[in-house]
C-alpha positions in Angstrom: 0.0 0.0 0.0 1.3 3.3 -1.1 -0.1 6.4 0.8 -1.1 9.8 -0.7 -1.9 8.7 -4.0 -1.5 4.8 -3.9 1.4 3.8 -6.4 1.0 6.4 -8.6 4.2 9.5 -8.8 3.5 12.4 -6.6 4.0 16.1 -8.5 5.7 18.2 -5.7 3.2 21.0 -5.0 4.1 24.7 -5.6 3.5 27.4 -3.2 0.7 28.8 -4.7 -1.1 25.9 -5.2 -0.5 24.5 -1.8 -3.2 27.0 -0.4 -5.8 25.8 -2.4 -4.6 22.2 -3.0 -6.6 19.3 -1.2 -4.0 16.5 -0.1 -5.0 13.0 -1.3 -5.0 10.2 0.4 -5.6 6.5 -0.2 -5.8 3.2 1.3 -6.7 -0.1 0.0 -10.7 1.0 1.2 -11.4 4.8 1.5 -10.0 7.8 0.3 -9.8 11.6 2.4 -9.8 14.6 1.0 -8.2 16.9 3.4 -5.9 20.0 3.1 -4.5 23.7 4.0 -8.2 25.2 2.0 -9.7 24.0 5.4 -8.3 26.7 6.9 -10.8 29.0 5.7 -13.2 27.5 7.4 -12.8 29.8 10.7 -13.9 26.7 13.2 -11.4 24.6 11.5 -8.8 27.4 11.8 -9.2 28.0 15.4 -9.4 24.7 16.3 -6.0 23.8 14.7 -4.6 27.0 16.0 -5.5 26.5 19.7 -3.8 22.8 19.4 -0.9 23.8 17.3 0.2 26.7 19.3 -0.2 24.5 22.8 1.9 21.8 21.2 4.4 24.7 19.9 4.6 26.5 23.1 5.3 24.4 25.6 8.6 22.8 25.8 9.3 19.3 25.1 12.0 18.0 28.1 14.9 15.3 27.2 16.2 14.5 30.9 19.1 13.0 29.7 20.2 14.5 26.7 20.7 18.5 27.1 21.8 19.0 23.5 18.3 16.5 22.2 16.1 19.1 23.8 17.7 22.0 22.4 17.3 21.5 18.8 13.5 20.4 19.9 13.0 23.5 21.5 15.5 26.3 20.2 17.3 25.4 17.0 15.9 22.0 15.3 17.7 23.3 12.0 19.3 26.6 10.2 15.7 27.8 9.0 13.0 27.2 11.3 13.0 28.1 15.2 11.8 25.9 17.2 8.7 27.0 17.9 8.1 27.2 14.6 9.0 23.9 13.7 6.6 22.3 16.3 3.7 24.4 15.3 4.1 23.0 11.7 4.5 19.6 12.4 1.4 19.9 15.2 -0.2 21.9 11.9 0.4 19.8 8.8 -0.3 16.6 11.2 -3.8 17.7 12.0 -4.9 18.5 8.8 -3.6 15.9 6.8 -3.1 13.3 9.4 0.3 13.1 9.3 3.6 15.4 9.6 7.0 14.1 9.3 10.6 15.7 9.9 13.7 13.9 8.8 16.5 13.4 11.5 19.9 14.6 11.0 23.5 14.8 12.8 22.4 18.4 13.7 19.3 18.6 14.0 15.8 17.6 12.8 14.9 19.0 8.8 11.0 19.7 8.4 9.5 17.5 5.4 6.0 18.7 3.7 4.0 15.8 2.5 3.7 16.5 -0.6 7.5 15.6 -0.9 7.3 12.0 1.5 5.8 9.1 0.1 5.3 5.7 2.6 4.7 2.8 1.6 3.9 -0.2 3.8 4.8 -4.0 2.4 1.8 -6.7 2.0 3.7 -9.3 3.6 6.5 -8.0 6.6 3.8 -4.7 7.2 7.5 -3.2 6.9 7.6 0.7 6.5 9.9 2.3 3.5 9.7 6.2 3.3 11.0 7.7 0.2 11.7 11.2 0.1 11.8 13.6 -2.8 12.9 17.1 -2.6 11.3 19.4 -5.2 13.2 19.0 -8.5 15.8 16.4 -7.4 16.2 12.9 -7.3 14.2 10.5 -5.1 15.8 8.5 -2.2 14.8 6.1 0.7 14.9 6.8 3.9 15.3 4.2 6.7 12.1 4.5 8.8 14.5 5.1 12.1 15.7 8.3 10.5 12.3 9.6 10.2 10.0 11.4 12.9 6.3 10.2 11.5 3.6 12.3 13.9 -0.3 11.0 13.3 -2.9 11.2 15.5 -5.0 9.0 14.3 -4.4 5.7 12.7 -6.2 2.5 11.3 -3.3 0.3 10.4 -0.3 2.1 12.5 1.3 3.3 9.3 -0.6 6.8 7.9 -2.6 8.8 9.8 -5.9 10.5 9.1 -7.1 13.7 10.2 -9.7 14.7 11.8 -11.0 16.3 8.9 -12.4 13.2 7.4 -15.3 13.1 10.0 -16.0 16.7 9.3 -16.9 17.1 5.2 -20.4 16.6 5.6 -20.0 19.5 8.6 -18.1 21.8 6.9 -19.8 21.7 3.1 -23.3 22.4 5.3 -21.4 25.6 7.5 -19.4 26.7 3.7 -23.1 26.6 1.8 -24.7 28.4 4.9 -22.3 31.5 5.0 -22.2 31.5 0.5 -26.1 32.1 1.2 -25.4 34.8 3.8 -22.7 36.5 1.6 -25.2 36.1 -1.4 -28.2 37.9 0.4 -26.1 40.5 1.5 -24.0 40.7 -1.4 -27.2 41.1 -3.6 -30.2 42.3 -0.6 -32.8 42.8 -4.0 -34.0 40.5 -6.0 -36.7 41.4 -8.2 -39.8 39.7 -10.6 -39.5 42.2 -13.8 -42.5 41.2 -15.5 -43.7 42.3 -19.1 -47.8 42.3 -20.0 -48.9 41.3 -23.0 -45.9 40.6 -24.6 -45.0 37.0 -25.8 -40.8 37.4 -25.5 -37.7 35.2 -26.7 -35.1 34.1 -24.4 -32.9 37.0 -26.1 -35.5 39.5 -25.9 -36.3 38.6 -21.8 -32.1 38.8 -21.7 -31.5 42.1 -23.6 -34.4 43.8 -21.1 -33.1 42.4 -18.0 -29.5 43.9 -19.1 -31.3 47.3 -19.7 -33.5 47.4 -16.8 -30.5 46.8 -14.5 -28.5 49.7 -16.2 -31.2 51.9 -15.1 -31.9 51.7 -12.5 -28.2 50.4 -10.7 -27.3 51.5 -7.4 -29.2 50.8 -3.8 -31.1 54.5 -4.0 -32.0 54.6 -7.5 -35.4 55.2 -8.4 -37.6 52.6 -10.4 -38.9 53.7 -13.5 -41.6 51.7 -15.1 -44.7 52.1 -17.5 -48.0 50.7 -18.0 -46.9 47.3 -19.7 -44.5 46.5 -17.1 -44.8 45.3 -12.9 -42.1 44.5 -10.2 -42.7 42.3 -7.8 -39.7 41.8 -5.2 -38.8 38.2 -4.0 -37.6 37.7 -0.1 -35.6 35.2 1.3 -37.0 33.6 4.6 -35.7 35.5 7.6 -36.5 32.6 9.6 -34.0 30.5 7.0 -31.4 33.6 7.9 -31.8 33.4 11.6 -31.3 29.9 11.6 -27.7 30.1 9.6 -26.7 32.5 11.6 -27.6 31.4 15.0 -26.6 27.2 14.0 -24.3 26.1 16.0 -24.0 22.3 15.1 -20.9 22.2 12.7 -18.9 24.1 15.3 -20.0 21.7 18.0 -19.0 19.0 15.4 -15.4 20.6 14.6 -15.3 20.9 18.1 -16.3 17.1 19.0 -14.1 15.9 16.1 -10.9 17.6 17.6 -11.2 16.8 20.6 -12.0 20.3 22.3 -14.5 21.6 24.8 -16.9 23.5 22.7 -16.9 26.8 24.4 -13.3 27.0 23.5 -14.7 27.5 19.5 -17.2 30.1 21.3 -20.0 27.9 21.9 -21.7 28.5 25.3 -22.1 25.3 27.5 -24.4 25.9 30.5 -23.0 23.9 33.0 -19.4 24.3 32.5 -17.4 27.0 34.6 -13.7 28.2 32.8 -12.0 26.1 35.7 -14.2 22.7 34.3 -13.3 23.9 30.9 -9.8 23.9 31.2 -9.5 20.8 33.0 -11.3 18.8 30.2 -9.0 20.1 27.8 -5.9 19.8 29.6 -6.9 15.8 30.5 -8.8 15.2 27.3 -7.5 16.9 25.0 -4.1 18.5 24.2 -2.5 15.4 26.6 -3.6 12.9 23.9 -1.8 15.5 21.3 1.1 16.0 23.3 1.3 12.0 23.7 1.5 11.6 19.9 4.8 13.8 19.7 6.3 12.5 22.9 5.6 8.7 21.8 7.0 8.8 18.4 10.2 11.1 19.8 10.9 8.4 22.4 10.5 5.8 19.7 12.7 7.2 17.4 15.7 9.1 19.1 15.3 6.0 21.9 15.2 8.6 25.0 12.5 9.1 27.1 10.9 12.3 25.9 7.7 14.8 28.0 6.1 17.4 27.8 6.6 20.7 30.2 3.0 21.1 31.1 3.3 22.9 33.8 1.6 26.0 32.1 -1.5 23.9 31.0 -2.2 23.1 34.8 -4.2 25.7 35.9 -6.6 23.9 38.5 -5.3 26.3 41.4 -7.6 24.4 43.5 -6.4 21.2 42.8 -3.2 22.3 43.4 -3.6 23.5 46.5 -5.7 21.0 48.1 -3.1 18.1 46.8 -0.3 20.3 49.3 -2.5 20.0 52.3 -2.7 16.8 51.9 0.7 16.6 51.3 1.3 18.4 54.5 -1.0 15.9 56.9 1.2 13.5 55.8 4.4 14.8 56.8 5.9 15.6 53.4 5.9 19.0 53.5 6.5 21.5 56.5 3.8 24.3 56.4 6.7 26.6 55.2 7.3 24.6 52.3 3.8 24.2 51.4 3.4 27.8 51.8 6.6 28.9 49.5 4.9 26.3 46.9 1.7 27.9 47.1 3.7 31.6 46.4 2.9 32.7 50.1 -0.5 31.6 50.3 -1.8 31.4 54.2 -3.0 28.1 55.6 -3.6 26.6 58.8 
C-alpha cells in the first residue's frame, strides 16, 4: 500500500497551489480529502490553531540528553525556530493526518508531504519512506531516520485527520455562510415582469440587461410604465436566523478535535472556565502532546515529556493536593506555603 496517492508518482506541489490544493490520500478502502483550504473555514482554523500553538509553546523536556532538547525547542535546523517547527509539524499533522521531519547529525529537517511518500509491504507490514525534494532525485529513507507524527491511525502506518469526519459539517457551514454572503452581497432581487408581450429568451435577456443599467445602485429610483410590474422576492428570515444562529458544525469541529466547545465560542451551561480547562488539559491537548512525545521516544530512543506545567491551571487542585501533602508529613507548612507563592493556611 502506497499512501497519498497509492502507487502512482507524486508532483511536488508549488507554493501557490499549496493553499488551495486538497492532499490526497488513499488506502486499500477509502480515500480523504483533506488539506490547508480547510483553513478558511474559521472553526477549522481556530481549532488547529489553539492545538498547534499548545503543542508549539510548551517545551518538550529530554532528561538525559541536554543537546536533544535544544534542537526540539530552540534550533531544530538553520531555517525554522523551534517554535516554529513544532507548530508546523502539530499543523500539517492535524490537517492531513500526518507530519514528518527527517533526522539529521544536527538537528531535525521539516518534510511537507507533498515531498514523503510511505509505503507499507503486503507481507512484513514493513515501512519504506522515500523522500523527494522538489526538482531532485528521489531517495529512501530508513524509517529510524524519520519522525512520522499522526494522531489517528487505522493500520499504525498513515494517519488521518480529523477532517475526514467533518466534510459533511463543513460543506453544510461553507453553503450556509455562501447564502449569507449572497443575500447581502445582492439584498434585491426582483420579478420584472412584461404584459402582454409573448418574449424570446434574447429579448427577456437584452431587457433584463437594460432594466439593471437603469436603475443600478441601492437609491435609485424605479422607473416603469404601463406594460411592465415588479414584484420583489424575499428570502426567509427565519432561514437567515437559523444560519446564523446554528451552532451544530462548530460543535461538530469541536467534538471531532477533541475540544470543549466553548473554546470554538459555543456556550455550555453547565461548564465553569476552571471545568473547561480541565477537560481540555486531561482530554485533549494530553492525547496531542502524547502523539509527539511517543514517536520522539520511539525514534531518538530517549525518554521524551512534555513541560506542562503551564497547562495546569486547577489552582484548587493544586492547592488541596499540598495539604494533603502536608498531613502526611511531606511538606512542613513553610514549604507548602513557598509552593503555594505565600499563600496562608492553617
Amino acid at each position: 500500500m502506497s499512501f497519498f496517492f497509492d502507487t502512482q508518482e507524486i508532483e511536488p506541489d508549488k507554493d501557490t497551489a499549496f493553499l488551495d490544493a486538497v492532499v490526497s490520500m488513499s488506502s486499500n478502502d477509502s480515500s480523504v480529502f483533506v488539506g490547508a483550504g480547510a483553513l478558511r473555514n474559521s472553526d477549522v482554523f481556530a481549532a488547529i490553531n489553539i492545538i498547534a500553538n499548545d503543542l508549539a509553546s510548551n517545551r518538550i523536556l529530554v532528561p538525559k540528553s541536554s543537546v536533544l532538547e535544544t534542537r526540539l525547542n530552540d534550533k531544530p535546523n538553520a531555517d525554522m525556530s523551534g517554535r516554529s517547527f513544532k507548530f508546523t509539524l502539530a499543523a500539517q499533522m492535524l490537517l492531513s493526518g500526518n507530519s514528518f521531519a527527517l533526522i539529521t547529525d544536527n538537528g531535525f529537517q521539516f518534510i511537507p508531504n507533498s515531498q514523503m511518500t510511505v509505503q507499507q509491504d503486503d507481507v512484513t507490514g514493513q515501512l519504506t519512506y522515500v523522500y523527494t525534494p522538489n526538482n531532485r532525485t528521489s531517495r529512501q529513507i530508513a524509517p529510524n531516520n524519520i519522525l512520522h507524527f499522526k494522531c489517528f491511525t487505522q493500520d499504525g502506518a498513515t494517519g488521518v485527520s480529523p477532517l475526514y469526519a467533518l466534510q459533511d459539517e463543513v460543506a453544510l457551514q461553507k453553503k450556509g455562510n455562501n447564502l449569507l454572503k449572497g443575500f447581502f452581497n445582492t439584498p434585491q432581487h426582483s420579478i420584472l415582469q412584461v404584459h402582454k408581450t409573448d418574449l424570446s429568451s434574447d429579448a427577456k435577456q437584452n431587457i433584463r440587461q437594460k432594466f439593471e443599467a437603469s436603475n443600478k445602485g441601492a437609491l435609485s429610483t424605479v422607473i416603469l410604465d404601463d406594460s411592465m410590474s415588479l414584484q420583489n422576492l424575499t428570502v426567509d428570515e427565519g432561514l437567515l436566523k437559523a444560519i446564523q444562529t446554528n451552532e451544530f458544525s462548530t460543535q461538530k469541529i469541536a467534538s471531532c478535535f477533541g475540544l470543549p466547545q466553548s473554546m470554538l465560542n459555543v456556550e455550555e451551561v453547565h461548564s465553569s472556565a476552571a471545568q473547561v480547562a480541565a477537560q481540555y488539559y486531561e482530554s485533549s491537548i494530553y492525547k496531542y502532546m502524547d502523539c509527539f512525545t511517543s514517536e520522539l521516544a520511539f525514534k531518538l530512543g530517549k525518554q521524551v515529556i512534555y513541560d506542562d506545567s503551564r497547562l495546569r491551571v486547577n489552582k484548587q487542585q493544586d492547592i488541596d493536593n499540598i495539604i494533603e501533602l502536608v498531613k502526611n508529613g511531606i511538606y512542613t507548612p513553610q514549604e507548602a506555603k513557598q509552593k503555594l507563592g505565600g499563600t496562608q493556611f492553617d
